[in-house]
C-alpha positions in Angstrom: 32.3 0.6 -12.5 34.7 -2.0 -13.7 35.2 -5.9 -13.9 37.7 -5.2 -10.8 35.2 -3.3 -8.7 32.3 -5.3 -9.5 32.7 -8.1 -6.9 33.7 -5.7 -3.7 29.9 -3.7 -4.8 28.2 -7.2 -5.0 29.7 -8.3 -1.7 28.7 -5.2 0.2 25.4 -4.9 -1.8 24.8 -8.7 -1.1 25.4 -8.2 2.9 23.6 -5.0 3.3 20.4 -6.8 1.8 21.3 -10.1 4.1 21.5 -7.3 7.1 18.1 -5.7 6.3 16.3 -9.2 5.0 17.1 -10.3 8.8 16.7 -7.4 10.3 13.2 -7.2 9.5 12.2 -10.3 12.2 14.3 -8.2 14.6 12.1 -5.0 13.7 8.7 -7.0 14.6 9.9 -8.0 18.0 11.0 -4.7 18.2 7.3 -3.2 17.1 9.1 -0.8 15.2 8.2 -0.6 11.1 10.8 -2.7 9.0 10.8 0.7 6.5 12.5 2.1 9.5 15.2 0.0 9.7 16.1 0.2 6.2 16.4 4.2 6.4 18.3 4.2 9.9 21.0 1.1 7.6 21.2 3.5 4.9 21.8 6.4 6.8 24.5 4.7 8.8 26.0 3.5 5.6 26.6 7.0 4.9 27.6 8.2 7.9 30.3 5.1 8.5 31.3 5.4 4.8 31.0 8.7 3.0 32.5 6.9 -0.1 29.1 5.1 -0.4 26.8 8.4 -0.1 24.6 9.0 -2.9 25.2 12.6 -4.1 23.4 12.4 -7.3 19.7 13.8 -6.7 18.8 13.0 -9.7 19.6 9.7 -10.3 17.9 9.1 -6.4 14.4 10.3 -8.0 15.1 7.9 -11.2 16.2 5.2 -8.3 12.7 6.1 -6.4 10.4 5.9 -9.4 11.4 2.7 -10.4 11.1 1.1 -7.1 7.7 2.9 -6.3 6.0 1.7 -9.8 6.8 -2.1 -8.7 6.0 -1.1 -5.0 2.6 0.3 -7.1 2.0 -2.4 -8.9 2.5 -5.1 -6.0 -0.2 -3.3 -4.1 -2.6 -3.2 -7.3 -2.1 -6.5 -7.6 -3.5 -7.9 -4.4 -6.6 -5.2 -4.2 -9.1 -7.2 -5.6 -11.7 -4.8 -7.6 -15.0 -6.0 -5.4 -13.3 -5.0 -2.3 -12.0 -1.7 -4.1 -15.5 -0.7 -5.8 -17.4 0.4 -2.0 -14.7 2.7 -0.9 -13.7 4.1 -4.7 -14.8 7.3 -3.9 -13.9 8.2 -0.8 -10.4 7.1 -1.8 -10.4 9.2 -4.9 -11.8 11.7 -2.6 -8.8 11.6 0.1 -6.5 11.5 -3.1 -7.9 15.0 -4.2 -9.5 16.9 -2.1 -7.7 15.9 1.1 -4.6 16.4 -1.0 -5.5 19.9 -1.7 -6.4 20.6 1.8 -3.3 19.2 3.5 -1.2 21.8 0.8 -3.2 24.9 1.9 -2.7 23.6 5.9 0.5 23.1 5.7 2.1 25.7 3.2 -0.3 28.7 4.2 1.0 29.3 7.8 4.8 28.5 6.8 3.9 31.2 4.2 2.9 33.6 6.8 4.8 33.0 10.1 7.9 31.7 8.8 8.3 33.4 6.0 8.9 30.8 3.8 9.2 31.5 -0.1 5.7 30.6 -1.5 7.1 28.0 -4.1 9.0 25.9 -1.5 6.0 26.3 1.4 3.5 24.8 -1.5 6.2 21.7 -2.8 6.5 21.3 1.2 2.4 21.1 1.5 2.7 18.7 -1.8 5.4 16.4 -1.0 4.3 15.8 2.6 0.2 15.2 1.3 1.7 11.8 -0.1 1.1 8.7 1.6 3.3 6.5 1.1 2.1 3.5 -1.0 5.7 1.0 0.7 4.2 2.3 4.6 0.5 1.2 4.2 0.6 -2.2 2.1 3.3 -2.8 5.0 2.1 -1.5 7.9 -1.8 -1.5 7.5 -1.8 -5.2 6.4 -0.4 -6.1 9.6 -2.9 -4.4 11.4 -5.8 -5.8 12.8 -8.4 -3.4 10.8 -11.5 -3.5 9.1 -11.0 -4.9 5.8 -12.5 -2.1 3.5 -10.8 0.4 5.8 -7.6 -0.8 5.0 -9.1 -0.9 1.1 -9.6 2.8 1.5 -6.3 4.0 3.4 -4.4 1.5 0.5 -6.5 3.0 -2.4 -5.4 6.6 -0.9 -1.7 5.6 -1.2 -2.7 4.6 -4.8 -3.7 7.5 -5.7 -2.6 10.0 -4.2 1.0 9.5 -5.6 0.1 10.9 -9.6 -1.6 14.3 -8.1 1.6 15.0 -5.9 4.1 14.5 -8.2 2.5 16.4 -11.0 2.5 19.1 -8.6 5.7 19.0 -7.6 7.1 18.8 -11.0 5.4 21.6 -12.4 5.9 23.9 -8.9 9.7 22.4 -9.1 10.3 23.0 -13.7 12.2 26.0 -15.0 8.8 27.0 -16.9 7.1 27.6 -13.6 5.5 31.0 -13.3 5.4 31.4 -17.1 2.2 29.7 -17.4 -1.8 31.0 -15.8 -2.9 29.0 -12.4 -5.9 27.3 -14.4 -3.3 26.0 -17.5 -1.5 24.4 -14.8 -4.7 23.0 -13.2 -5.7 21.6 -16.8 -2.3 20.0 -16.9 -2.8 18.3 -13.9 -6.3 17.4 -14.5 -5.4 15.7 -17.9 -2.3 13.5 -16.9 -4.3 12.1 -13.6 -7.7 11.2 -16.6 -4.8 10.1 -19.4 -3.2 8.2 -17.0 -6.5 5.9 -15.6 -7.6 5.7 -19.0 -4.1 4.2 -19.7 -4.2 1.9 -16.9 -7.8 0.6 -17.6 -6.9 -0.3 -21.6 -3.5 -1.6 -20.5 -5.0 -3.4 -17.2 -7.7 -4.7 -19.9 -5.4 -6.1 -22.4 -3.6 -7.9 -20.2 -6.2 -9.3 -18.1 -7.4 -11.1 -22.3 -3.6 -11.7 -23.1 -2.2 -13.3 -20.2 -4.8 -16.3 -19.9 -3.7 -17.0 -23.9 -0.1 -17.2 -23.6 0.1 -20.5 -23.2 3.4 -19.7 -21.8 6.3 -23.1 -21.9 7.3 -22.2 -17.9 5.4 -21.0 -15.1 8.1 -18.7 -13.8 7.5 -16.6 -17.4 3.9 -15.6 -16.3 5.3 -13.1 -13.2 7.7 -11.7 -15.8 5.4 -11.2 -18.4 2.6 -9.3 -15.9 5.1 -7.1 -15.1 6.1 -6.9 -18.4 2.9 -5.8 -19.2 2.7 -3.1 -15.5 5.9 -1.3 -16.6 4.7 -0.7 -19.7 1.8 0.5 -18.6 3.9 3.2 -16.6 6.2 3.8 -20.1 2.9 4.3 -22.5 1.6 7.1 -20.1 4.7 8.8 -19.6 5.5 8.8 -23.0 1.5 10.7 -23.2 2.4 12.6 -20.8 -0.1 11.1 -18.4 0.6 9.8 -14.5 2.6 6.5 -15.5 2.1 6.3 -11.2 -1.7 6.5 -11.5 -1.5 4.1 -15.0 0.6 1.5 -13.4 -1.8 1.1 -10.1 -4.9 1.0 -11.9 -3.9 -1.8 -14.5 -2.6 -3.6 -11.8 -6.1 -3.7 -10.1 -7.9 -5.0 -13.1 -4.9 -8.0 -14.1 -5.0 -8.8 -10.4 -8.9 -9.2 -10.3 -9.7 -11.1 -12.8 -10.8 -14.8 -12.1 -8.3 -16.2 -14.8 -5.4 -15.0 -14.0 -2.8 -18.1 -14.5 -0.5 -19.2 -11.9 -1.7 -16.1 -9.3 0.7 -17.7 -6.5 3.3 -17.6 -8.8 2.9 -14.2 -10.3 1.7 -12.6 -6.8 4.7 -13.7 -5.3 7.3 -12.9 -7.9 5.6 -9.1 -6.9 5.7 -9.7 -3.3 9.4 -10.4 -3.7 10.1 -7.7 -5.9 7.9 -5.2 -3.9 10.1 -6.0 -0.9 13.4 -5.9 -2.3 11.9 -2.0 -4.1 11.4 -1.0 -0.6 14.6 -2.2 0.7 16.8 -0.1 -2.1 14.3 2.4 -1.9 15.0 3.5 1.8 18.3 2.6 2.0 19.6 4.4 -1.2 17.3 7.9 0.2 19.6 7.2 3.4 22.4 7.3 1.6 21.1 10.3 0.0 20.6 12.5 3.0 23.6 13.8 5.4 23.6 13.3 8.9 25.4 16.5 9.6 22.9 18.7 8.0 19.9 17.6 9.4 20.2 19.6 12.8 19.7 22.6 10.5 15.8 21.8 9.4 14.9 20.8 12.8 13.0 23.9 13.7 11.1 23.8 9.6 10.5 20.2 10.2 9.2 20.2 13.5 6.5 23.1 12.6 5.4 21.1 9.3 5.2 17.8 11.0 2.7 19.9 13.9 0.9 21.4 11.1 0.5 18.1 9.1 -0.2 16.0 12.2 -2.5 18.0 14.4 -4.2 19.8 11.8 -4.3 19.1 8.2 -4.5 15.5 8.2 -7.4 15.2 10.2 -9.0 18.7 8.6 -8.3 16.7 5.0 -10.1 13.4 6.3 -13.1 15.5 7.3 -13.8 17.4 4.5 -12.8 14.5 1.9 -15.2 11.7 4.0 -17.7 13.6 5.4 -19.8 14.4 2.2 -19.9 10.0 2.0 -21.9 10.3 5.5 -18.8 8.1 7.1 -19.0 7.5 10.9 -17.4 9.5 12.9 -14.9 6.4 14.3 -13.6 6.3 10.7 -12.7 9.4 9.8 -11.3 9.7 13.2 -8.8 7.0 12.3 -8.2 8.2 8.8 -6.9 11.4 10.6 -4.4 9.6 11.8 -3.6 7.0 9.3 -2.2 8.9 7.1 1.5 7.0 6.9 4.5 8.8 5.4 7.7 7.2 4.1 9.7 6.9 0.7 7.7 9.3 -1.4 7.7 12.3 0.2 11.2 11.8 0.7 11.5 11.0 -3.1 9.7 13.9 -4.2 11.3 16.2 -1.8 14.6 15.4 -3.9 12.9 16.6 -7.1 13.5 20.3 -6.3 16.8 19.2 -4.7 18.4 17.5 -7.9 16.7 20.7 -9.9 19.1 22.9 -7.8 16.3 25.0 -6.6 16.7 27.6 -3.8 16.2 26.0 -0.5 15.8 22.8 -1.9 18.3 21.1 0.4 16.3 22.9 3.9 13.2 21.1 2.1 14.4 17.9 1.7 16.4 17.6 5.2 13.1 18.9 6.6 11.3 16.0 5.2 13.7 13.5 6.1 13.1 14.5 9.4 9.4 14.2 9.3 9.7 10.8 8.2 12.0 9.9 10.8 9.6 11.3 13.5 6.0 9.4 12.0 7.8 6.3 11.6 9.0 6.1 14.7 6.1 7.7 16.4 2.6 6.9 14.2 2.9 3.5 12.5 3.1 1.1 16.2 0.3 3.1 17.8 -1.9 2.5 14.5 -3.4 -0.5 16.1 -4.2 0.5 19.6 -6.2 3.5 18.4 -7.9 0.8 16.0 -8.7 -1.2 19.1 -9.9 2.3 20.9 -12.3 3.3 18.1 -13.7 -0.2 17.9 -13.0 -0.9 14.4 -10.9 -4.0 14.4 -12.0 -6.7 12.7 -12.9 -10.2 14.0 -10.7 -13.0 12.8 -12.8 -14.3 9.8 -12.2 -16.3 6.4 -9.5 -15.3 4.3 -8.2 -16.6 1.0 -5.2 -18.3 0.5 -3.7 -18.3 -2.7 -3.1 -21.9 -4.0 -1.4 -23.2 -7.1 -1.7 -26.7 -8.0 -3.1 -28.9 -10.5 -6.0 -30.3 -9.5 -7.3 -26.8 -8.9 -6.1 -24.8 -11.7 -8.3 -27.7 -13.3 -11.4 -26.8 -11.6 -10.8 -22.9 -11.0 -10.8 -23.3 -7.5 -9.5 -21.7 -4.4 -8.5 -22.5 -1.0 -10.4 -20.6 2.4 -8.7 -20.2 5.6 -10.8 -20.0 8.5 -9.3 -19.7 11.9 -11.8 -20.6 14.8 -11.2 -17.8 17.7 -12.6 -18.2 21.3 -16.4 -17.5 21.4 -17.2 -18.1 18.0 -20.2 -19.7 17.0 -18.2 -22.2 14.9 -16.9 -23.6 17.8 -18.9 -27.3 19.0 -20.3 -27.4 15.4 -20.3 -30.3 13.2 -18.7 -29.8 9.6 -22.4 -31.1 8.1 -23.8 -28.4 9.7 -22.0 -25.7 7.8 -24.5 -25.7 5.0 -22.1 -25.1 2.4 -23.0 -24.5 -1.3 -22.5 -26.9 -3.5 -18.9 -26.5 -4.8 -18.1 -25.5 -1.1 -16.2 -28.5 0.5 -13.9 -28.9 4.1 -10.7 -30.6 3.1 -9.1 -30.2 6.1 -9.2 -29.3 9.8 -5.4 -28.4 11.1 -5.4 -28.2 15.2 -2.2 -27.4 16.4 0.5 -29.6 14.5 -2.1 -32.4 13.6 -4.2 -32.7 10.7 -7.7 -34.0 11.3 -9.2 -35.8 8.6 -12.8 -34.9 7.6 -16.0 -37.9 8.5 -19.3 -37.2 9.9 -18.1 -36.8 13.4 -15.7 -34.3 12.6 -16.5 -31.4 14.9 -14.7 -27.9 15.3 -12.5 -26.7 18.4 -11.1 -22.9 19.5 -8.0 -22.9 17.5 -8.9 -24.8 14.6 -7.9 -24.0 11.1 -10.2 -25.0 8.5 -9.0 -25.9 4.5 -12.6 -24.7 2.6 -12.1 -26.0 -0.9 -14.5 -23.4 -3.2 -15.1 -23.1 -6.8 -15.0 -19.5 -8.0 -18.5 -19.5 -7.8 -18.9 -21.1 -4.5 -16.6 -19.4 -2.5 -18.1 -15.8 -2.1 -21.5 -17.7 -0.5 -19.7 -20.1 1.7 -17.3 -17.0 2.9 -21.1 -15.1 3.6 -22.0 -18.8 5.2 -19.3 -19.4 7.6 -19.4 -15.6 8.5 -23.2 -16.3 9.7 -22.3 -19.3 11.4 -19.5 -18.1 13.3 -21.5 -15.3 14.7 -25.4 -16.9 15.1 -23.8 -20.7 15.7 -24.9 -23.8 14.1 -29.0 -22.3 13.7 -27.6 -19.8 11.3 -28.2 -23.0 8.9 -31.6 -22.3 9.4 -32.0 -19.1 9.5 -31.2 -16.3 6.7 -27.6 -15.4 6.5 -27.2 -11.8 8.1 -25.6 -9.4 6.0 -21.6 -9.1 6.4 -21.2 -5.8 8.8 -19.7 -2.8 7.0 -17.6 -0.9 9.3 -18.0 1.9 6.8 -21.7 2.2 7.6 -21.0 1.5 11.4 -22.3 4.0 13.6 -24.5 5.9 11.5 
């Protein structure tokens, strides 16, 4: 690129961001997934101007990891470890095992119906196991789901991303074949332990540093966290580890610890970044695929997408959540959870910029399948939440707040909305029984703000402002749960136990 061409590339590059940016309010009225739209932009950009089609494979998969480890770390960042620790298993579980199974599903019958050469039917299995990390933090967190469901499917996309893509790059290398089956599992089995163990001393380091930087501006804090993620993802590549599986976990840790300075700021500077990731990321793979070669793979993608759908998603649930005793409802919806976007797509171009044979049939394939679950999986995720019965009640949720005052007092801010039926609703605030640390600020009803006296009393619709210290606000979270299902008597009762729709139906 030169000084000459530099402004006509901004321009376009400028407009095509404005296009998607906006595009993404049109896409929710639409009740189609914003990821969507960004694919169906790039590959119109393509097809409209072949001059802007990305034919370097290669450089797509460089393109791809760097926008999936700040995708990564964006999603580590707002799981907090006490809603991660309950479903830590089953996610590991669904990251493993369920990857395993989905391969064998998938690539076994491709192997024996469709004759498909073993290496390309078992990078097929791999790439398609992925969930994609950009489709659940998106999609899932818009849906009205149990909280430490949507933990577990987010944990999944977590995970699941270092196991695929050491598969794929061993199945995909020029050494493949050269080396035993259990050297290769060893391989794989070292850079998914190297890489948590670099993510927890990395995570750990700077979760101490970044409270004692003492840092002259507050926009330096979001740069220097993610500072701090990417190299967590450069040490464990360097080792040799899963920088993918590195970069997640330290992101948990830094974004659960009660010190962390300036969170709003720093969560979103990765909110901003995360979005912009997924906006290259699925417009630069459209630019990557071609329009006039996908009509080829319809017949490989269509069988895959069958096998993966109908069969090993919902067989890879089952035998990765069953041994965990999880209701039936929940596996049920895992089966179909399962969202796929950027990474297989990213992965699939692996073997493609590696020149393998029937690399291209593999990656149009995949394309394809994306296409179809996009369009087809992610806006029916919440009615079959709503069928099963495991959507979750409106309840407290945090807000993050950055101001003075309560950077002075470690505090946070709780969000309650008041729904139609709940027990809130007719109380008094005195009658919360808040802890001690535990004050309403405000009450917002409608476009008025209602200060707080003694005869301040709750309505449907209200918004509550909870002040908490960090050591208040888990008990008045517990408190205003009880009250809003037992009424203003939960004050005198014991507070029930928040529900686990994990354990529901057992």
């Amino acid at each position: 690129m030169t000084l000459d061409s530099l402004a006509p590339a901004l321009l376009i590059g400028a407009g095509v961001v404005l296009v998607a940016v906006v595009g993404i309010r049109l896409a929710g009225r639409l009740r189609v997934p914003s990821l969507l739209l960004f694919l169906v932009i790039g590959l119109g950009l393509g097809t409209l101007a072949p001059e802007l089609r990305l034919r370097d494979a290669e450089l797509g998969v460089v393109l791809g990891y760097s926008a999936l480890v700040l995708i990564l770390a964006q999603g580590g960042l707002t799981t907090r470890m006490s809603q991660l620790r309950p479903v830590m298993w089953p996610a590991i579980a669904l990251a493993s095992i369920g990857v395993i199974v989905s391969i064998a599903v998938v690539a076994l019958p491709l192997i024996a119906f469709l004759d498909v050469e073993p290496r390309i039917a078992i990078i097929f299995g791999a790439v398609l196991a992925a969930t994609d990390a950009a489709a659940v933090f998106s999609v899932l967190r818009r849906t009205p789901i149990a909280a430490r469901i949507r933990t577990m499917l987010e944990a999944e996309a977590g995970f699941n991303d270092a196991p695929v893509v050491v598969i794929v790059v061993v199945l995909a290398s020029a050494e493949f074949g050269a080396d035993p089956w259990w050297w290769i599992a060893l391989q794989i089995a070292f850079e998914l332990v190297a890489g948590a163990a670099v993510g927890v001393a990395i995570g750990y380091a700077g979760r101490w540093l970044l409270p004692r930087l003492a840092l002259p501006a507050v926009g330096l804090y979001p740069i220097a966290a993610f500072a701090i993620l990417v190299l967590a993802y450069g040490l464990a590549d360097v080792a040799h580890a899963s920088g993918f599986l590195a970069v997640y976990v330290a992101a948990v840790i830094i974004g659960s610890t009660k010190r962390l300075p300036h969170r709003r700021s720093i969560l979103g500077f990765a909110d901003g970044l995360a979005q912009t990731a997924e906006i290259g990321l699925f417009i630069m793979l459209g630019l990557l695929a071609d329009m006039s070669r996908l009509g080829e793979a319809w017949a490989l993608a269509l069988v895959a997408g069958l096998l993966l759908v109908l069969i090993a998603r919902p067989v890879a649930a089952a035998a990765s959540l069953l041994p965990f005793r999880t209701p039936w409802r929940v596996v049920a919806f895992t089966g179909v959870a399962g969202l796929r976007g950027a990474v297989p797509i990213v992965f699939a171009a692996i073997p493609l910029g590696l020149a393998i044979p029937g690399a291209t049939t593999l990656f149009d394939a995949t394309m394809l399948i994306v296409l179809a679950l996009l369009v087809l999986q992610a806006p029916v995720l919440g009615r079959i939440a709503r069928f099963l019965r495991l959507q979750e009640p409106a309840q407290a949720i945090e807000l993050e707040v950055e101001s003075a005052p309560l950077d002075g007092i470690n505090a946070v801010v709780l969000a309650v909305d008041v729904p139609g039926g709940s027990g809130l609703v007719g109380t008094y605030v005195s009658e919360l029984g808040l802890p001690h640390g535990a004050v309403v600020s405000l009450i917002v009803r409608g476009a008025e703000v209602v200060g707080i006296d003694e005869h301040a009393r709750i309505r449907r619709g209200d918004r509550l402002l909870v002040v908490c210290t960090e050591e208040a606000w888990g008990v008045a979270q517990v408190r205003l749960r009880s009250v809003a299902q037992g009424g203003r008597l939960a004050t005198w009762i014991r507070s029930p136990e928040p529900e686990d729709p994990l354990k529901r139906g057992r």
